[in-house]
N, C-alpha and C positions, 0 to 999 in steps of 0.2 A: 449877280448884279442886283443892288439893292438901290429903290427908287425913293425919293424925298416926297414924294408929292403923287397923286391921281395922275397931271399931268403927265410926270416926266412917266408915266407908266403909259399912261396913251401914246405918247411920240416916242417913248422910248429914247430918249437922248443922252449921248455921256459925252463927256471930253476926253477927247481920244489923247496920249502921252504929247505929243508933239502939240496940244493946246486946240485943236478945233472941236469943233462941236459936231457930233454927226448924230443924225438923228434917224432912225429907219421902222417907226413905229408903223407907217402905212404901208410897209412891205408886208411887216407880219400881220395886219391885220386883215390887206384882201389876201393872205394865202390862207388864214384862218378861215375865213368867209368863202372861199373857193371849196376847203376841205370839205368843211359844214353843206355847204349845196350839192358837194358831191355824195355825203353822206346821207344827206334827208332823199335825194333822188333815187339812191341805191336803196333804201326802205322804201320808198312809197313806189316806185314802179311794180316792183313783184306784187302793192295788194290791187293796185291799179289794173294792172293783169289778169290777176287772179278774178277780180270782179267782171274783166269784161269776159273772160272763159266763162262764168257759171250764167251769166247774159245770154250767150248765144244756147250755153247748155240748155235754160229754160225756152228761149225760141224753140230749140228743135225737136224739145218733146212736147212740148204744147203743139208744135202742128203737125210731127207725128201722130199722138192724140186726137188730132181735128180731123186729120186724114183717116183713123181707122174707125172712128164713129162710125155706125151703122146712120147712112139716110133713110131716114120716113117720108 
């Protein structure tokens, strides 16, 4: 499917055999947008993750460390 214009590529619209116009550019554009959110989600969770594990990592040996100091 070949478009004339920017437009007709945004809305996507053709004249279907029987003479209407249909146009479904805003379907494919929130399922693009649906993909894409689902995609940037699925990469930033695991570093999201990842940072908040190496967070508590440091919590627990810093006050394991606090806890085996020797008191004066």
């Amino acid at each position: 499917m070949a478009f004339d214009n920017f437009n007709d590529f945004m809305t996507m619209c053709y004249t279907a055999p029987i003479g209407a116009i249909r146009c479904h550019g805003s379907y494919v554009w929130v399922a693009y947008g649906i993909v894409l959110v689902i995609i940037v989600a699925n990469i930033a969770a695991p570093i999201i993750r990842n940072k908040k594990i190496k967070q508590n990592i440091r919590r627990k040996v810093s006050r394991e460390r606090m806890q085996n100091e020797p008191k004066t």
